[in-house]
C-alpha positions as CSV (number, residue, x, y, z in Angstrom):
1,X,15.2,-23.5,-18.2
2,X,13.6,-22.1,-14.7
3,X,10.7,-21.7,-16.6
4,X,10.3,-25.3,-17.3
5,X,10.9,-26.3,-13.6
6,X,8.7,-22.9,-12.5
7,X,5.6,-24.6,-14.9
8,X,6.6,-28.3,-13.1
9,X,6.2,-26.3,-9.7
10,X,3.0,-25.3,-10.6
11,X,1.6,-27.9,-11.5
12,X,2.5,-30.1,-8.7
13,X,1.1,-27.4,-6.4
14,X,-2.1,-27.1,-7.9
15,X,-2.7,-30.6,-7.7
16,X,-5.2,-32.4,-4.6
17,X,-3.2,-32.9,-2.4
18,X,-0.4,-30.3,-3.6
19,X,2.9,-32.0,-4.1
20,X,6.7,-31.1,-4.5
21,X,9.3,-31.5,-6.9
22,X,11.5,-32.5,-3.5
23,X,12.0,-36.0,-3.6
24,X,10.2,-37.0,-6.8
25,X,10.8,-39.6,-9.4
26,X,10.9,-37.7,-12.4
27,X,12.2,-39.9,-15.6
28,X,13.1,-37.7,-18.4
29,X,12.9,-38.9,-21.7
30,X,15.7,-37.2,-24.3
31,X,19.2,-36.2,-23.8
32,X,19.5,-32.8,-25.9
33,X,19.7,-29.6,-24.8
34,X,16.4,-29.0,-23.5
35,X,16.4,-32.5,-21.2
36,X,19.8,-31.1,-20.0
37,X,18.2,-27.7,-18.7
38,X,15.3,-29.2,-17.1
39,X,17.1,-32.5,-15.7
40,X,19.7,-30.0,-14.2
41,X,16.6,-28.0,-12.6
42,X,15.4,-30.9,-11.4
43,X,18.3,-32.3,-9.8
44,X,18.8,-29.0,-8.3
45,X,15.3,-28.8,-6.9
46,X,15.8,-32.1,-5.2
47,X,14.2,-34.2,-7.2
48,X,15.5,-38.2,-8.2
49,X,16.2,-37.9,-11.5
50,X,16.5,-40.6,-14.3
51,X,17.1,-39.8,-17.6
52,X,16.8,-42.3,-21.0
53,X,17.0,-41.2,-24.2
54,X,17.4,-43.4,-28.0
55,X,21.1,-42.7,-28.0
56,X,22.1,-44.4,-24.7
57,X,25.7,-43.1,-24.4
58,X,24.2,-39.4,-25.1
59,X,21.9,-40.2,-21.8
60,X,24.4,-42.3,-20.1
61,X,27.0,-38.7,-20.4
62,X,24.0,-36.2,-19.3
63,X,23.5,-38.9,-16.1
64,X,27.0,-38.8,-15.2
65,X,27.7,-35.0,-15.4
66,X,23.9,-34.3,-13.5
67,X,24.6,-37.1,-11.2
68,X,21.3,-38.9,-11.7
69,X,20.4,-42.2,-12.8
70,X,20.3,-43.2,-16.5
71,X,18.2,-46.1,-17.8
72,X,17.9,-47.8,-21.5
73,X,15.4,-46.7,-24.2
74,X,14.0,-49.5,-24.3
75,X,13.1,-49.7,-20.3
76,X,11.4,-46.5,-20.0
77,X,8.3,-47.7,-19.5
78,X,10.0,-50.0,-16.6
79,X,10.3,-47.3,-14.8
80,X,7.9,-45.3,-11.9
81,X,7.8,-41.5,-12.4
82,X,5.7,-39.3,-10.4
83,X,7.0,-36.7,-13.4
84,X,7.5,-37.6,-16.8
85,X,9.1,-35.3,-19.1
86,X,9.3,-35.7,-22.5
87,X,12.1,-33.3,-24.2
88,X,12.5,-35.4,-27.6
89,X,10.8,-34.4,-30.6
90,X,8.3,-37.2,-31.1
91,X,4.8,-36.2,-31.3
92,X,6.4,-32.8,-33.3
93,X,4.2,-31.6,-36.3
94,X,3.9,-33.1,-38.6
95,X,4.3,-36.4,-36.9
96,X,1.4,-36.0,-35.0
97,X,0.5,-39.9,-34.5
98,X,3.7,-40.7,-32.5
99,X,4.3,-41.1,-28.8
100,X,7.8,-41.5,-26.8
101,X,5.7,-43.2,-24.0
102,X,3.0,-46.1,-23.9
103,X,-0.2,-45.1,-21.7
104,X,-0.3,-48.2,-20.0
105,X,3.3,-47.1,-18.0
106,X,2.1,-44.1,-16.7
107,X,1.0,-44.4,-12.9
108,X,-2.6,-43.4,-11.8
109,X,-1.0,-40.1,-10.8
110,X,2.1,-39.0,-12.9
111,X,2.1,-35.8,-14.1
112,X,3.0,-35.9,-17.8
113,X,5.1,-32.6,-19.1
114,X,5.6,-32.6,-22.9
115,X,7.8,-29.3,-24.1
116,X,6.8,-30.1,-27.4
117,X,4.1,-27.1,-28.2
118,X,3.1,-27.6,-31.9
119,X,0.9,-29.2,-31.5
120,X,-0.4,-28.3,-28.4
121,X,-2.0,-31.4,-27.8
122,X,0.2,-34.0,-28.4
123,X,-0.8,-38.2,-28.8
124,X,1.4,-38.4,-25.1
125,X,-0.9,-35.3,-23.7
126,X,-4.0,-36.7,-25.0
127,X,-3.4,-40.4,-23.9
128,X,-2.4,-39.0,-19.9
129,X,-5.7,-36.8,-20.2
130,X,-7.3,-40.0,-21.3
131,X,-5.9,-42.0,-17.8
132,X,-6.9,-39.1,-15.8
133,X,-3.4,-38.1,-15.4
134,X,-2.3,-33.8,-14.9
135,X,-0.8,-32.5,-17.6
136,X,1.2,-29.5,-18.8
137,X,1.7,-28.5,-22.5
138,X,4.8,-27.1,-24.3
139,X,3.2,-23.9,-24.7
140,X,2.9,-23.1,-20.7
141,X,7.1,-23.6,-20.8
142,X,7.1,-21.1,-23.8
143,X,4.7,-19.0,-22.0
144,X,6.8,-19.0,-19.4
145,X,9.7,-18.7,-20.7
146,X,8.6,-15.5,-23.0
147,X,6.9,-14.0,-19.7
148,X,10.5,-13.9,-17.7
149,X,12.1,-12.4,-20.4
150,X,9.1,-10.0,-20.6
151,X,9.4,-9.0,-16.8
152,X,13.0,-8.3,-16.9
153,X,13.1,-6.0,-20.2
154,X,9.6,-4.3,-18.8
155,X,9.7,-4.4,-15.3
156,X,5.8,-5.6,-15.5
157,X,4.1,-8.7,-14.7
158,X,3.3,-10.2,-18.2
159,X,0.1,-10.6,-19.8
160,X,0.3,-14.6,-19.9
161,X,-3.4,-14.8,-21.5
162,X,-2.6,-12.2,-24.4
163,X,0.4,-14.4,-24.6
164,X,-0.8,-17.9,-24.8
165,X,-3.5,-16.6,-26.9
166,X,-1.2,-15.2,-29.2
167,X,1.4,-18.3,-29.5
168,X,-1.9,-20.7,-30.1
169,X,-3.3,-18.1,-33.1
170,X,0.9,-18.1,-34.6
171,X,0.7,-21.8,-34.2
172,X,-2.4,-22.8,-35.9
173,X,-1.3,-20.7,-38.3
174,X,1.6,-22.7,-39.2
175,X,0.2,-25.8,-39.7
């Protein structure tokens, strides 16, 4: 997912003072096929990488073959991150009340990156907002995402307003 790492980039960049995905301690929660993509990017871009996900030997295989560090469910919040990606489902409509990370283990400055999109504001999102943390949404990685694809069947730069405008009408819609 380039896109994913592209949005991470961003973000890090645009923060006071700007920062790099080189060297960070990114902990990425889920061992699917999304935390695959973006721990791969990751690892690629430089950064020290720990994965954990609720199915240890699932996160302890996607450690091995990325060759970063794996940690236990149950110690995420153990851990420092500078980057915290969450690529599991919780916090998904319609389970809107849940949260794969406590607020209190998130450091005064960890940017928090949740790729779910629906909603856009998940209980993770809000409670980093709430500490003061940066934050990027699921729907700036689908933006993103849609907009490369865009570029290489056009040719043009993508409209990402008329596009994140659009995904947020669809989405509300669905709910």
């Amino acid at each position: 997912l380039p896109a994913a790492i592209t949005t991470l980039k961003v973000a890090l960049e645009a923060d006071s003072p700007p920062r790099s995905l080189q060297g960070a301690k990114c902990l990425v929660l889920g061992a699917g096929g999304a935390a695959r993509a973006i721990a791969g990017g990751l690892v690629e871009a430089g950064a020290v990488v720990t994965v954990t996900g609720r199915t240890r030997p699932r996160a302890n295989a996607l450690a091995v073959d990325l060759g970063c560090q794996e940690t236990g469910w149950e110690n995420r919040g153990a851990q420092f991150a500078d980057v915290l990606i969450n690529c599991t489902p919780v916090g998904m409509h319609p389970n809107l009340d849940e949260s794969p990370f406590q607020p209190q283990w998130l450091g005064e400055n960890t940017l928090v990156f949740d790729t779910v999109y629906n909603p856009e504001n998940t209980l993770l999102i809000k409670q980093a907002r709430e500490r003061g943390c940066p934050t990027v949404s699921g729907i700036e990685m689908f933006i993103r995402q849609a907009a490369l694809q865009y570029e290489q069947f056009t040719g043009k730069p993508a409209p990402l307003d008329v596009m994140r405008e659009t995904l947020r009408r669809g989405i509300s819609a669905v709910r």
